[in-house]
MILUM-372277 format. One record per residue (C-alpha): residue in one letter; x negated, z negated, y. Coordinates in steps of 0.5 Angstrom, whole numbers, plus 500, padded with zeros to 3 digits. Layout:
BEGIN
<gumar res="A" xx="X" zz="Z" yy="Y"/>
...
//
This chain:
BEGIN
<gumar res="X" xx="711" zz="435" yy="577"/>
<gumar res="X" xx="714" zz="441" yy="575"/>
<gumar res="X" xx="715" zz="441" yy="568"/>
<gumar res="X" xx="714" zz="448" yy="563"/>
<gumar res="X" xx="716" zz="447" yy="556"/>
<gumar res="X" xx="712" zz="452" yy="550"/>
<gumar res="X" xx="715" zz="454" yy="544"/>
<gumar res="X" xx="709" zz="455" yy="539"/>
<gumar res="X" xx="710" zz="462" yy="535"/>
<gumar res="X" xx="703" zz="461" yy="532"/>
<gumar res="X" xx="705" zz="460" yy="525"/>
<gumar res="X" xx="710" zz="465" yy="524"/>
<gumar res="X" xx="710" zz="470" yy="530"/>
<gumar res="X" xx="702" zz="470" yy="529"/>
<gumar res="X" xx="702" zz="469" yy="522"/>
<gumar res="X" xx="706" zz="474" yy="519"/>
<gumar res="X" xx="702" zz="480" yy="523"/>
<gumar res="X" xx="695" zz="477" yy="520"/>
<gumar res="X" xx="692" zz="482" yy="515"/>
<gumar res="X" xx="692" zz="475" yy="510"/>
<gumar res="X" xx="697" zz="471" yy="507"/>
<gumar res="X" xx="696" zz="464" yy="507"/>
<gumar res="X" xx="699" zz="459" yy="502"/>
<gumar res="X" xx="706" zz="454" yy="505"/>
<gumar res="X" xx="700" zz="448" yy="504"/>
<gumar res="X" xx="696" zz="451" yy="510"/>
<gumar res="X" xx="702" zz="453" yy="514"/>
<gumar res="X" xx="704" zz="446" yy="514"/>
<gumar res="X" xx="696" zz="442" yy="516"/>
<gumar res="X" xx="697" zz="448" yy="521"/>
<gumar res="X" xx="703" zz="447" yy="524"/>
<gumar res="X" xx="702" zz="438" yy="524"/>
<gumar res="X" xx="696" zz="439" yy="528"/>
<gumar res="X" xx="699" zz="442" yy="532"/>
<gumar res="X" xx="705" zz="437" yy="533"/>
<gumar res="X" xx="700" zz="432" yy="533"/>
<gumar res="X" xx="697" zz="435" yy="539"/>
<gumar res="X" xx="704" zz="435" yy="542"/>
<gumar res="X" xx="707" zz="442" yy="542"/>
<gumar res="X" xx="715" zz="439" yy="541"/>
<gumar res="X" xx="718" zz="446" yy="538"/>
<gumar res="X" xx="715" zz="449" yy="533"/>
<gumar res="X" xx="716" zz="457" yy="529"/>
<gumar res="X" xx="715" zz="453" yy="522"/>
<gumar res="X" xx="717" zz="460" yy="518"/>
<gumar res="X" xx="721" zz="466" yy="517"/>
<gumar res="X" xx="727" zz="467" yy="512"/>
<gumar res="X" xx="726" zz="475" yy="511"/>
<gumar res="X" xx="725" zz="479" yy="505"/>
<gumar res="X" xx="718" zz="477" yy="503"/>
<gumar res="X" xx="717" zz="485" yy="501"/>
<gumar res="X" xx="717" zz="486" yy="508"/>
<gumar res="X" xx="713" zz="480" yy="510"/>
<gumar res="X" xx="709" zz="477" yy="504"/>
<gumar res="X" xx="706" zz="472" yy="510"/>
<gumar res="X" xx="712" zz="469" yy="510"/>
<gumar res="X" xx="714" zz="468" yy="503"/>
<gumar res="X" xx="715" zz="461" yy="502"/>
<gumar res="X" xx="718" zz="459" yy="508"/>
<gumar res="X" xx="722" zz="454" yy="505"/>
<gumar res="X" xx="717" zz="450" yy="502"/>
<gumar res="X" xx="714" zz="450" yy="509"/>
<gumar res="X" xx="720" zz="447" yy="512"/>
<gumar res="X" xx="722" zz="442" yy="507"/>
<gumar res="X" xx="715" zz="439" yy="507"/>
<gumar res="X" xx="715" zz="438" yy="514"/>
<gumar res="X" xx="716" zz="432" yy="516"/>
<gumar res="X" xx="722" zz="429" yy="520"/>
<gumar res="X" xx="718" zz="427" yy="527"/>
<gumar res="X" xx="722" zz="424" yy="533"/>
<gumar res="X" xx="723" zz="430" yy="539"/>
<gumar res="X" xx="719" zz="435" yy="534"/>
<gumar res="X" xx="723" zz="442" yy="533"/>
<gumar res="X" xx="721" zz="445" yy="526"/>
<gumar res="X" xx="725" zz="453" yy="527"/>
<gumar res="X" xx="725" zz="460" yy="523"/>
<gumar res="X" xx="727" zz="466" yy="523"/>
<gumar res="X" xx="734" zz="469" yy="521"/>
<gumar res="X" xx="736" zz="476" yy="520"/>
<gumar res="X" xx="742" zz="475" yy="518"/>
<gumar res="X" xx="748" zz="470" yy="515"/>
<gumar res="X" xx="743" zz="470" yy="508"/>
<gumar res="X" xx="737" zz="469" yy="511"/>
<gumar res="X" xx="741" zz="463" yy="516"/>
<gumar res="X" xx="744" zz="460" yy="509"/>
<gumar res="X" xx="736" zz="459" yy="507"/>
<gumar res="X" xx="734" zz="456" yy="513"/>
<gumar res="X" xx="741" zz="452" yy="513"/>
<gumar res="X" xx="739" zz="450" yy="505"/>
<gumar res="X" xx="731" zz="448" yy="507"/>
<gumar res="X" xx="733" zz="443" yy="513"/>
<gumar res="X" xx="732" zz="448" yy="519"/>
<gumar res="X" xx="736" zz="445" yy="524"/>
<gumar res="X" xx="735" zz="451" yy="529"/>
<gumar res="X" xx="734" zz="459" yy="528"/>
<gumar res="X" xx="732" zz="464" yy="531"/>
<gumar res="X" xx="735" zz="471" yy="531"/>
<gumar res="X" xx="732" zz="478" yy="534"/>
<gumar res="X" xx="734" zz="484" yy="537"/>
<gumar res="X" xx="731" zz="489" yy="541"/>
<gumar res="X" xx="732" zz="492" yy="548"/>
<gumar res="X" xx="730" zz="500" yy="545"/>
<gumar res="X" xx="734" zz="503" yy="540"/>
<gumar res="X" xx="729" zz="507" yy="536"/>
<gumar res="X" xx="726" zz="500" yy="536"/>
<gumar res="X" xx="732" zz="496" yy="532"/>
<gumar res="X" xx="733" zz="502" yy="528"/>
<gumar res="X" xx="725" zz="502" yy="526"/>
<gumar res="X" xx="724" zz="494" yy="525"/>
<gumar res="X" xx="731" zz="492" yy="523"/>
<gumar res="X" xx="735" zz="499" yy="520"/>
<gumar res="X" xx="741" zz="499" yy="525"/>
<gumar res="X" xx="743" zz="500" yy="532"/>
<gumar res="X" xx="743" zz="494" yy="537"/>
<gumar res="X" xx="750" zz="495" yy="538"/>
<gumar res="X" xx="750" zz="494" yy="529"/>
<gumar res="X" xx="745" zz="488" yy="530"/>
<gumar res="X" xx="749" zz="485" yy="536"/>
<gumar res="X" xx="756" zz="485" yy="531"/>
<gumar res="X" xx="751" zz="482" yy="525"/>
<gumar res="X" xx="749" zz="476" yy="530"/>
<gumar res="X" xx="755" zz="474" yy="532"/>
<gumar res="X" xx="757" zz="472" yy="525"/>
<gumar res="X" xx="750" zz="468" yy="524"/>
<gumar res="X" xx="753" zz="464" yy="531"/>
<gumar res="X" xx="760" zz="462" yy="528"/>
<gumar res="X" xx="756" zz="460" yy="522"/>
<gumar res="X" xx="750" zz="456" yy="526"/>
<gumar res="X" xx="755" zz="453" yy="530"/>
<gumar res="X" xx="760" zz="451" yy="523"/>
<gumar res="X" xx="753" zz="447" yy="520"/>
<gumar res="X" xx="751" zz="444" yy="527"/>
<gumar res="X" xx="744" zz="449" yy="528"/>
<gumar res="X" xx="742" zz="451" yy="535"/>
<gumar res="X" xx="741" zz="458" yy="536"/>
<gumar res="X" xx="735" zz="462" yy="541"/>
<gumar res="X" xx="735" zz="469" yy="541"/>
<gumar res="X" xx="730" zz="475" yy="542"/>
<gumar res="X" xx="729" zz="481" yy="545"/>
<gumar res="X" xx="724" zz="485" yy="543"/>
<gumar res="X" xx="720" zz="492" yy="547"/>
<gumar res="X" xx="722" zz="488" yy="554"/>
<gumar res="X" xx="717" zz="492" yy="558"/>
<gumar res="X" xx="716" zz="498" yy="553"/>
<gumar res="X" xx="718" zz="502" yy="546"/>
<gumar res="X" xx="713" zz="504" yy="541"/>
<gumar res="X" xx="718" zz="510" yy="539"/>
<gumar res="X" xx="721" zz="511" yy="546"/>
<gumar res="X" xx="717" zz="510" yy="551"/>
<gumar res="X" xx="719" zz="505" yy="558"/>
<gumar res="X" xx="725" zz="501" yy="557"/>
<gumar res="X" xx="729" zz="499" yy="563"/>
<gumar res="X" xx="731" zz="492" yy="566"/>
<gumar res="X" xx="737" zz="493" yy="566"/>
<gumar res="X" xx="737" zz="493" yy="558"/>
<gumar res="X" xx="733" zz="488" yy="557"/>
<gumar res="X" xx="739" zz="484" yy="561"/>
<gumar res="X" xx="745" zz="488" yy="558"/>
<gumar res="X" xx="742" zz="485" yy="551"/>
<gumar res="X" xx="741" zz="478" yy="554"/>
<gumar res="X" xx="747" zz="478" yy="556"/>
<gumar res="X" xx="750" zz="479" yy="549"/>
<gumar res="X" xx="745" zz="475" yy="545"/>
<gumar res="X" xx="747" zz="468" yy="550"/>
<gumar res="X" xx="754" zz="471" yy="551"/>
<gumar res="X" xx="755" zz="469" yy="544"/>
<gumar res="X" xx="752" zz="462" yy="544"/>
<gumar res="X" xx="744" zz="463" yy="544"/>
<gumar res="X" xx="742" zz="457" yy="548"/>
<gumar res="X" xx="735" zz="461" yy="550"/>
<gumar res="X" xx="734" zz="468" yy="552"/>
<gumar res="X" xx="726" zz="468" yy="550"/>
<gumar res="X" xx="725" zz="475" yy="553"/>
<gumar res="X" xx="719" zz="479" yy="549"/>
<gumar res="X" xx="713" zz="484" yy="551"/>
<gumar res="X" xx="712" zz="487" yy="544"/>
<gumar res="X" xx="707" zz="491" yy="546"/>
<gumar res="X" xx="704" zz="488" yy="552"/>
<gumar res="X" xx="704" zz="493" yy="557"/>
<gumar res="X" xx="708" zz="488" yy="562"/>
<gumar res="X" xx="705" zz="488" yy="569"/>
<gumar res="X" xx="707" zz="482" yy="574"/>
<gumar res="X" xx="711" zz="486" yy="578"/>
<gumar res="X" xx="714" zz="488" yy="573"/>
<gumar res="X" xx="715" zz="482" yy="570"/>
<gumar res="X" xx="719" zz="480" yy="577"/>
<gumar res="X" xx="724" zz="485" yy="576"/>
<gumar res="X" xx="726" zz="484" yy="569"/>
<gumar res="X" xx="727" zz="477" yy="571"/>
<gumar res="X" xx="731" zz="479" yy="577"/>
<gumar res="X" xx="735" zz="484" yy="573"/>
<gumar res="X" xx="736" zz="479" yy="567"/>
<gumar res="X" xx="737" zz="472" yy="572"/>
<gumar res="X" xx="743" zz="476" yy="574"/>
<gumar res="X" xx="747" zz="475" yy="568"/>
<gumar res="X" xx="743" zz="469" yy="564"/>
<gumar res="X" xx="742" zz="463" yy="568"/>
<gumar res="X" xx="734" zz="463" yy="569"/>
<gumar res="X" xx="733" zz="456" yy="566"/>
<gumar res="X" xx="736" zz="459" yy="560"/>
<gumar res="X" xx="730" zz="465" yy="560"/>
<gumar res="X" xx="724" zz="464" yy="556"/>
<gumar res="X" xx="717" zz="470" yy="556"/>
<gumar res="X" xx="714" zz="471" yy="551"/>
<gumar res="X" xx="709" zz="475" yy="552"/>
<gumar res="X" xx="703" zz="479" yy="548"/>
<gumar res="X" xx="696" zz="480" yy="551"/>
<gumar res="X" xx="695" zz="487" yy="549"/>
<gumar res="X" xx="693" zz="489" yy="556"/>
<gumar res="X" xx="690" zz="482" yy="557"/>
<gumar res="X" xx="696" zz="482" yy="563"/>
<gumar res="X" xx="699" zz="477" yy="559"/>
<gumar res="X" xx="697" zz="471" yy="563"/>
<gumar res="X" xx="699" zz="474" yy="570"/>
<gumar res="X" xx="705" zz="476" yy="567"/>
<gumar res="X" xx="707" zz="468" yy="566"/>
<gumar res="X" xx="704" zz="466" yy="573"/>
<gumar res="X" xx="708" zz="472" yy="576"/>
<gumar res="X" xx="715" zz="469" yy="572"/>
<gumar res="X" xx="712" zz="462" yy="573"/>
<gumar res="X" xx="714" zz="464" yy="580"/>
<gumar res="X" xx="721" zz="467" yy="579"/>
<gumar res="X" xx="722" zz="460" yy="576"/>
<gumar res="X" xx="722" zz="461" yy="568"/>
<gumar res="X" xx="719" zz="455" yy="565"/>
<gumar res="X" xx="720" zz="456" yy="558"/>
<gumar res="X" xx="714" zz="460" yy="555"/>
<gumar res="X" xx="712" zz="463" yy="547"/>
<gumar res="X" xx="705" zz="462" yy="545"/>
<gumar res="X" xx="701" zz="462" yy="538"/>
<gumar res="X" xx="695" zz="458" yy="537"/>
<gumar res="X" xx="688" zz="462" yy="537"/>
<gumar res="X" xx="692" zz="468" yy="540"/>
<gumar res="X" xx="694" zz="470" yy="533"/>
<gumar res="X" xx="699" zz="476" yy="531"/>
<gumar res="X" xx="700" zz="483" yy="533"/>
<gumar res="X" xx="706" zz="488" yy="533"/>
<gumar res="X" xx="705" zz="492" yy="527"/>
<gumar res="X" xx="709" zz="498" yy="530"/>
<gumar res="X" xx="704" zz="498" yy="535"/>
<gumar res="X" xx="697" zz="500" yy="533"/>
<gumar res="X" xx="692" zz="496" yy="538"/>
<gumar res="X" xx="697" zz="490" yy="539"/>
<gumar res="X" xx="694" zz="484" yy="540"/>
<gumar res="X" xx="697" zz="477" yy="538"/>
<gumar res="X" xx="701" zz="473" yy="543"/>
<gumar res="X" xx="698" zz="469" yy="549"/>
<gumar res="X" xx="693" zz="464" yy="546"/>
<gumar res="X" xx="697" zz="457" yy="547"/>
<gumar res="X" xx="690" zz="455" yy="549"/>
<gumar res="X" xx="690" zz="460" yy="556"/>
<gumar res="X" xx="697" zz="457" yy="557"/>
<gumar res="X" xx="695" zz="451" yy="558"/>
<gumar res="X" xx="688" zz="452" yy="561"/>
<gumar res="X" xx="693" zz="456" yy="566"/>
<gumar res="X" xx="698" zz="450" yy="567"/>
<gumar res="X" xx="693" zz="445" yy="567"/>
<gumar res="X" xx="691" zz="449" yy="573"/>
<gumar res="X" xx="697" zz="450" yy="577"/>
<gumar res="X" xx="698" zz="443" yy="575"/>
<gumar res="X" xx="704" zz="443" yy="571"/>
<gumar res="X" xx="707" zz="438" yy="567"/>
<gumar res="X" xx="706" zz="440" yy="559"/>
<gumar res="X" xx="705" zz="435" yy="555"/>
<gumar res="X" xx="700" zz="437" yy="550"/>
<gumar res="X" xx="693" zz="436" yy="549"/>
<gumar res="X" xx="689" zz="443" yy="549"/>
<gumar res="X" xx="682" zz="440" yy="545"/>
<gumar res="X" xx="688" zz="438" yy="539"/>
<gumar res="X" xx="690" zz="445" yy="539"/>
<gumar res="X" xx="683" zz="448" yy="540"/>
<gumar res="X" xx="683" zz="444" yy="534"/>
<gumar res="X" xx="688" zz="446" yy="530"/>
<gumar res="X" xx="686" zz="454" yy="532"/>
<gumar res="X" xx="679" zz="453" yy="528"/>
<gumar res="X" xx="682" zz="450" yy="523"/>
<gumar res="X" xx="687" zz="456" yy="522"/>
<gumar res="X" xx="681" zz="461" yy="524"/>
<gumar res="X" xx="678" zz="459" yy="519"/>
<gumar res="X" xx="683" zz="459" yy="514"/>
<gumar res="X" xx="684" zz="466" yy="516"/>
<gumar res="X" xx="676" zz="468" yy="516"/>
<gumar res="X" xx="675" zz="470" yy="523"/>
<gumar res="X" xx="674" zz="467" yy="530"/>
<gumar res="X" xx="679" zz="465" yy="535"/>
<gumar res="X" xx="681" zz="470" yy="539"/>
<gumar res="X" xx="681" zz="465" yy="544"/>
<gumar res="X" xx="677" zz="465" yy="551"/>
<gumar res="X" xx="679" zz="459" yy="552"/>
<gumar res="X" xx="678" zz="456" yy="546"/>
<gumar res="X" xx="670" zz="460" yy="545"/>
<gumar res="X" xx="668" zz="457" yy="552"/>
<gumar res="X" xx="670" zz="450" yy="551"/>
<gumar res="X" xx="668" zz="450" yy="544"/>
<gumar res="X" xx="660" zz="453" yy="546"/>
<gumar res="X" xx="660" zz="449" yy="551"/>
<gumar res="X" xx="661" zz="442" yy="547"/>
<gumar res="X" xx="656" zz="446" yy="542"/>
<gumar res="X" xx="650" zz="446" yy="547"/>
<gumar res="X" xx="652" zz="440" yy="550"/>
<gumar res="X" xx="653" zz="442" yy="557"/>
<gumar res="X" xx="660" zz="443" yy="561"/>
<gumar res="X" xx="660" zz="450" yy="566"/>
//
């Protein structure tokens, strides 16, 4: 049975655009519901400015009271060497970093041109690879730029390119905004399987437009097997007014028990885990999937 691996980017991805912030004790049940369901990698937290990211404050209390489980990847983001030394410090044992396929992006969300954020990473991966942690990269605005307006493939790939180049294990290529469409999606992986070996590319993909789980079955087809989701479908794009979260993690497994791919994790324990953090965050979930099961397990009935 063909296999698909998800990276669950709920509890940093989607927490750090939520109007609320929630305490490290909240983010760690989050996080072992989730583990506990069966989601094997898993974005604990992020070792940014908390001037910039309130959400994320604490991020070293979430990582060092997580506990060690076999086969389970607690992550973080890492801006820079600082941020890397904190996740190193906190027991992380694999960073991302992030970067972005639009200049005027990059200067808006980090304050430097891609080609200065690039020449930053590398510094981070001598140092990840002197500690032993494993480092996955993103590219941001693959499908469009809130500043700028359309992004091409091709630089998609040139940044892909230079972020795996330098040692990034993963490529995991992000539709900011969600305005991705399946045709477009299969060109951007064409351009960048051209330069990244496709079992090492990863979609990440909001759903703004609600094209988001098209887009992963029209990457399904061009062979990534790897995808980001958030439980509940939290998060956003603060640069993006209207943006929603990630893909719910919820509607990805609906759409891989479907085709009948391999996943290995049980869609009522997220289901679960996206109640107990929608509740923690005084909203629904944003979840269609999640909104009809739970419904139906209400009423006693089963559509």
């Amino acid at each position: 049975m063909d296999a698909v691996r998800l990276v669950e980017v709920g509890a940093r991805d989607g927490l750090q655009n939520e109007a609320l912030t929630l305490a490290p004790q909240s983010r760690v049940q989050l996080l072992e519901m989730l583990a506990d369901a069966g989601l094997r990698t898993l974005e604990a937290g992020a070792f940014v400015s908390p001037r910039w990211v309130p959400q994320m404050a604490g991020s070293d209390q979430v990582l060092k009271a997580l506990p060690i489980r076999p086969g389970v990847t607690w992550t973080a983001l890492v801006p820079n060497l600082k941020g890397l030394e904190a996740a190193i410090a906190s027991g992380c044992c694999e960073v991302a970093v992030f970067a972005a396929a639009s200049e005027a992006f990059s200067q808006n969300n980090l304050n430097c041109s891609i080609e200065q954020s690039l020449r930053q990473y590398q510094q981070v991966l001598v140092r990840a690879r002197e500690a032993g942690v494993r480092v996955r990269g993103y590219v941001s605005c693959v499908m469009g730029c809130p500043f700028s307006g359309p992004v091409t493939p091709q630089a998609v790939a040139a940044v892909s390119a230079s972020l795996f180049a330098m040692g990034c294990y993963e490529i995991s290529l992000g539709d900011t905004l969600g305005k991705g469409t399946p045709a477009a999606t299969k060109s951007l992986i064409d351009a960048c399987r051209q330069v990244v070996p496709v079992s090492a590319l990863a979609g990440h993909f909001h759903d703004t437009y609600g094209m988001a789980i098209a887009n992963i079955h029209a990457a399904l087809q061009a062979g990534v097997r790897v995808f980001d989701s958030s439980v509940a479908g939290l998060g956003g794009c603060p640069y993006s007014p209207g943006a929603t979260g990630n893909v719910a993690t919820e509607e990805l497994l609906y759409l891989l028990d479907g085709l009948g791919m391999s996943h290995g994790v049980d869609l009522h324990g997220v289901i679960a885990a996206g109640e107990f953090i929608s509740a923690q965050l005084g909203r629904p979930t944003a979840s269609r999937v999640a909104r009809a099961l739970l419904a139906q397990r209400a009423s006693g009935t089963m559509a």
